[in-house]
C-alpha positions in Angstrom: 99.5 107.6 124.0 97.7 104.8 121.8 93.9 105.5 120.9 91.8 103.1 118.4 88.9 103.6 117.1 87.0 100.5 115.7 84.4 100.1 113.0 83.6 97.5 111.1 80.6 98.1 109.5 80.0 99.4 105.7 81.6 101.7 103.9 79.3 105.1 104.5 79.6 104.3 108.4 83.2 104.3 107.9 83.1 107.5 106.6 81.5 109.1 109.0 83.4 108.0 111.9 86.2 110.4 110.0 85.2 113.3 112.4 85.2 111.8 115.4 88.7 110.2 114.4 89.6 113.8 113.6 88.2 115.4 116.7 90.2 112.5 118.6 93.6 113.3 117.1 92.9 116.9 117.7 92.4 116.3 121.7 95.7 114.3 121.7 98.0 115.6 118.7 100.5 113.6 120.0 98.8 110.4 120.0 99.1 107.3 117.8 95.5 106.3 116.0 94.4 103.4 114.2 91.7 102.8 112.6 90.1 99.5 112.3 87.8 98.8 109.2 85.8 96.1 107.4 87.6 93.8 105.0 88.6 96.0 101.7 88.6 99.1 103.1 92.0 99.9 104.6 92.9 101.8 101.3 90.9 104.4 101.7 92.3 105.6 105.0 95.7 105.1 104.3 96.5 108.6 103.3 94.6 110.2 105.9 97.0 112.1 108.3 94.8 111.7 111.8 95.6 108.2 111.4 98.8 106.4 112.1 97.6 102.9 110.9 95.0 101.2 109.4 94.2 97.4 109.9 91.0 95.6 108.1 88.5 93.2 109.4 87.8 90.5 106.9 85.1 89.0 109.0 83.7 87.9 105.7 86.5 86.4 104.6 90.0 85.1 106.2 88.4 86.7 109.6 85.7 84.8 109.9 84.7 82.2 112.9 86.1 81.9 116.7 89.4 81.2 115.6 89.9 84.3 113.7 88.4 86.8 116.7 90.5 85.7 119.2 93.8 86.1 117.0 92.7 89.4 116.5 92.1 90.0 120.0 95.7 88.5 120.9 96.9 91.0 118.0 95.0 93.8 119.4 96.1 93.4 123.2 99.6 93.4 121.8 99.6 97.0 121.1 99.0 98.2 124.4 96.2 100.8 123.9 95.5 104.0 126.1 92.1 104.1 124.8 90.0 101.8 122.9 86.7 103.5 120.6 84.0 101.3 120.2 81.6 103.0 117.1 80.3 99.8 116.1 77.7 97.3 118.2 78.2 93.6 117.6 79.2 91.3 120.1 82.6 90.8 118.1 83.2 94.3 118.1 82.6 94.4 122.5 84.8 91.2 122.1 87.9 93.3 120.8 87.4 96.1 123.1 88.0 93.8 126.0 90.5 92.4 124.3 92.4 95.4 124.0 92.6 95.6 127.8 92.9 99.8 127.3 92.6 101.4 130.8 90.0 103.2 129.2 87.5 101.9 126.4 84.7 104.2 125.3 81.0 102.7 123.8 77.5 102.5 123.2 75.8 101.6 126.0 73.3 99.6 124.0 76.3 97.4 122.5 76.9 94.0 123.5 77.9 93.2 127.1 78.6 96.9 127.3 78.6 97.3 131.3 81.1 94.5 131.2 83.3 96.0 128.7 83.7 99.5 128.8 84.7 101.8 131.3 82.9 104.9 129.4 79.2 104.9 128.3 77.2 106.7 126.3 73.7 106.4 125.1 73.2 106.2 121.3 70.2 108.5 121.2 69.3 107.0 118.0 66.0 108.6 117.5 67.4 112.7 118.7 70.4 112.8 116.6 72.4 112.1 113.0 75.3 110.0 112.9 78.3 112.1 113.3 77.4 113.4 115.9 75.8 110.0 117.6 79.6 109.0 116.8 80.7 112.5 118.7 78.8 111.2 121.8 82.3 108.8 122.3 84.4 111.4 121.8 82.6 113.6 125.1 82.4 110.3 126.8 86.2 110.6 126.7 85.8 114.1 128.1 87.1 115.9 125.0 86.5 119.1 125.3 83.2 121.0 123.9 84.9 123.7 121.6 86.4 120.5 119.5 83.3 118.8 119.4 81.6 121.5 118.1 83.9 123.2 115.7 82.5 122.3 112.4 85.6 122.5 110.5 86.5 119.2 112.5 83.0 117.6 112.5 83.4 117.2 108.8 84.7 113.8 107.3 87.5 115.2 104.9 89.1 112.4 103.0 92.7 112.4 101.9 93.3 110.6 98.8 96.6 109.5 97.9 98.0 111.3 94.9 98.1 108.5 92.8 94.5 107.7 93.2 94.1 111.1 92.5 96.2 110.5 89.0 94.3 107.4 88.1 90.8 109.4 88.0 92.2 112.2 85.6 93.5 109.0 83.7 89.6 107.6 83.6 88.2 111.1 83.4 90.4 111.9 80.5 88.3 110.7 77.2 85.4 113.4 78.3 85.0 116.3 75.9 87.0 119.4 77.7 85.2 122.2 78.6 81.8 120.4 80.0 80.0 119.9 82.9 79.9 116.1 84.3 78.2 114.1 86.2 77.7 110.6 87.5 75.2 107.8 88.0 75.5 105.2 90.2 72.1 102.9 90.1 73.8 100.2 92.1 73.4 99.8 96.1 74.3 96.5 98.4 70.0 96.1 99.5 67.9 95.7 96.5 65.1 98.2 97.5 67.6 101.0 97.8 68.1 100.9 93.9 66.0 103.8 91.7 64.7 102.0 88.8 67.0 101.6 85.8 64.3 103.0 83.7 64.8 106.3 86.0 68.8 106.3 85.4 68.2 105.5 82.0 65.9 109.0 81.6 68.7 111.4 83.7 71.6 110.0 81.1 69.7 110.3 77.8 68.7 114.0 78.8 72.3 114.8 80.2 74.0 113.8 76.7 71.1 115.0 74.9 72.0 118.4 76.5 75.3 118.8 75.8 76.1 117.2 79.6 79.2 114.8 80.2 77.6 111.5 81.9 79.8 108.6 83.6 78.2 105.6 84.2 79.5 104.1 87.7 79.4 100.5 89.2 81.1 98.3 92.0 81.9 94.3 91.7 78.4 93.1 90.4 76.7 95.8 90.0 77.6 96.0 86.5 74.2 93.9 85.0 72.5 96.9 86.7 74.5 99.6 85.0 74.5 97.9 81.2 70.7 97.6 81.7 70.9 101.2 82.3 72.8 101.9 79.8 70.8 99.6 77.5 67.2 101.9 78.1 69.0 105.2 77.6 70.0 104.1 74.0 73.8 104.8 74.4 76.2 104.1 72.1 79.5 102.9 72.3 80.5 105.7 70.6 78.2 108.8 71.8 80.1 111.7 72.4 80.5 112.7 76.3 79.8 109.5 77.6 82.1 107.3 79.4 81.2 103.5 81.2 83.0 103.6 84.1 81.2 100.8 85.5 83.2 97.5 87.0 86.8 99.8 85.8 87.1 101.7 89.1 89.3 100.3 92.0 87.5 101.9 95.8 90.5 104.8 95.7 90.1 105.5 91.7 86.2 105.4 92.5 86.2 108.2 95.2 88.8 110.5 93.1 86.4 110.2 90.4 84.0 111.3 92.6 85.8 114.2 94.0 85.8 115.3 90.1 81.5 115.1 89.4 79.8 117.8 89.1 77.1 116.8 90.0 76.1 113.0 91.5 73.0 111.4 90.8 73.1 108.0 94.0 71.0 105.6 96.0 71.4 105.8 99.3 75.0 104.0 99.2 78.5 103.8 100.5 79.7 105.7 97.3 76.9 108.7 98.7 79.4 109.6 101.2 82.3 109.6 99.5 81.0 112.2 97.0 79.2 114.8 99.7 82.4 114.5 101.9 84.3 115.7 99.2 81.9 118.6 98.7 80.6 117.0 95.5 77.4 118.2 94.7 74.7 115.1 95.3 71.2 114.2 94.1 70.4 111.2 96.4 67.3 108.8 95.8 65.6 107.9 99.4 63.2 105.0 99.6 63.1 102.1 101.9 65.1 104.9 104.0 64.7 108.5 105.3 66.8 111.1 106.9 65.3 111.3 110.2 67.6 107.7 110.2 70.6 109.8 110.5 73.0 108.8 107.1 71.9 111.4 104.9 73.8 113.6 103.0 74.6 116.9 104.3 76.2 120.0 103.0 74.1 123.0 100.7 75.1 121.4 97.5 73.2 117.8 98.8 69.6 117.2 97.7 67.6 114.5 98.7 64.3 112.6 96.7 62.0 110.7 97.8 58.2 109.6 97.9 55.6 110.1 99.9 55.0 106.9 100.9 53.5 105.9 104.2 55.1 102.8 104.8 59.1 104.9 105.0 60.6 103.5 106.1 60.9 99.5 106.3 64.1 99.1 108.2 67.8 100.6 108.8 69.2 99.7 105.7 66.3 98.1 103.4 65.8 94.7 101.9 66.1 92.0 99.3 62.5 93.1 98.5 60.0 95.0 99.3 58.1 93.7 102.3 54.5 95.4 100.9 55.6 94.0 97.0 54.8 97.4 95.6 58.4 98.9 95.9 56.2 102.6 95.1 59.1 104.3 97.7 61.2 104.1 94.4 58.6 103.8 91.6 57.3 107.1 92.6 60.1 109.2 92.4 59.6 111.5 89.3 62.7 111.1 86.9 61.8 114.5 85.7 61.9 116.3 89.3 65.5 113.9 89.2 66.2 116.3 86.5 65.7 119.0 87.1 67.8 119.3 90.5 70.9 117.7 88.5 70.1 121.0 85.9 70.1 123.3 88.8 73.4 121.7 90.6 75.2 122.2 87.1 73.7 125.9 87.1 74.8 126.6 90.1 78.7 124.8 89.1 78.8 127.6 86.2 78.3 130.5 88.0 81.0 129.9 90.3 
């Protein structure tokens, strides 16, 4: 038996197709499953043990245009797939699960060409239900049975990092002062109007090392103008005691065993969000342009989310360049000291443990 679960999109969707890959393997133990993925993010799945293999879509990149897709759909129908998982809704996407020519290829029936190319389909019910279990919907379409799909150890997307990602972050981690509580801040995000304002970072890490808290300062490839502005408002030094700039040093693996390590994370709305609340960090997410009612929101007791009252949340699925009313007050409005104080009460909460 060959299953293969496709999705392409970013990095948090990723993620959160982990529990349907889990509940998949789990229906057929036996089975081989791979697990395709956007362009740079094979790594992370490579160590994960429901999945056999793990192939990357650079459809940015060396994937892109007609000549790519259909290589990829020659390499695809070469591996002779039982069943094919659609979690993803682009017309490429419906393109390799014909492709595949699985006897049995499960999707969204609001996909692209869906009655043409899949034999199982399921409505998204975007506007009843949260991701994972939207995602789940594919898995019952396949007639998995209900005691998997609802057993919540399995409906949670547990990452395995390999151990030498895990060694690299106690490398990073190492120059913190022993003995202290840390946490993160991440002020980056891909869309503009999901970013809290520097000025807002800039408040949580003075008070953190003003108080005796360990702070790492954390950035992806170009978001590091964004985090030495941050840095800049919050007075740091180079030298100050307890903090460490993390930001632009951090490869996708060392990033989420850092984050596995926080104890507490202070996020837009972001890839990185998921990486830290699936591995049972504790999370202080910043909400604007988006809401949870949307269905990626952080989940787990130890999760917080902050937002505005705003009437015009929110402005699309994943925000914008800028803000279509030019006021941006969905992220203006949030109260650095209310930021505060949950990060104080998540580090309370760490001690008593």
């Amino acid at each position: 038996m060959r299953i293969a679960v496709w999705n392409t999109a970013f990095l948090g969707d990723s993620v959160l197709t982990l529990p349907l890959i889990r509940v998949l393997k789990a229906a057929w133990p036996e089975a081989e499953l791979d697990f395709y993925v956007r362009g740079g993010l094979a790594s992370l799945y490579e160590a994960q043990p429901e999945i056999s293999r793990v192939f990357s879509c650079d459809k940015r990149g060396k994937d892109r245009g007609l000549a790519a897709v259909f290589r990829e759909g020659r390499g695809i129908a070469q591996r002779k797939y039982d069943i094919w998982v659609d979690a993803h809704l682009s017309l490429r996407s419906s393109y390799m699960a014909w492709a595949s020519r699985a006897p049995v290829r499960a999707g969204y029936a609001e996909a692209a060409l869906s009655r043409v190319v899949f034999t199982r389909r399921v409505s998204r019910r975007f506007d009843e239900l949260q991701e994972i279990e939207r995602l789940l919907l594919l898995a019952k379409a396949l007639d998995v049975p209900c005691g998997l799909l609802e057993n919540r150890e399995l409906c949670w997307p547990a990452i395995v990092l390999p151990a030498g990602a895990v060694e690299e972050a106690d490398r990073l981690l190492a120059p913190l002062p022993a003995g202290k509580k840390t946490i993160g801040l991440h002020p980056g995000s891909v869309w503009p109007t999901k970013r809290w304002t520097p000025e807002g970072f800039a408040f949580i890490l003075r008070r953190a090392l003003d108080d005796g808290v360990n702070a790492v300062l954390l950035a992806g490839p170009g978001e590091e103008k964004t985090a030495a502005e941050v840095r800049a408002l919050a007075g740091v030094r180079g030298d100050e005691a307890g903090f460490l700039d993390l930001s632009g040093k951090t490869s996708l693996l060392s990033l989420a065993a850092v984050l596995g390590r926080l104890d507490d994370y202070v996020t837009n709305d972001s890839g990185p969000m998921h990486l830290a609340w699936a591995q049972h960090t504790p999370v202080t997410a910043l909400f604007g342009p988006t809401v949870r009612t949307l269905g990626f929101a952080p989940r787990g007791e130890t999760s917080t989310i902050i937002e505005a009252d705003v009437s015009c949340r929110p402005c699309g699925l994943h925000g914008h360049k800028a803000c279509p009313k030019g006021h941006f007050a969905c992220m203006k409005n949030i109260d650095p000291a209310v930021v505060w104080s949950d990060v104080v009460r998540k580090i309370a909460a760490g001690a008593q443990e």
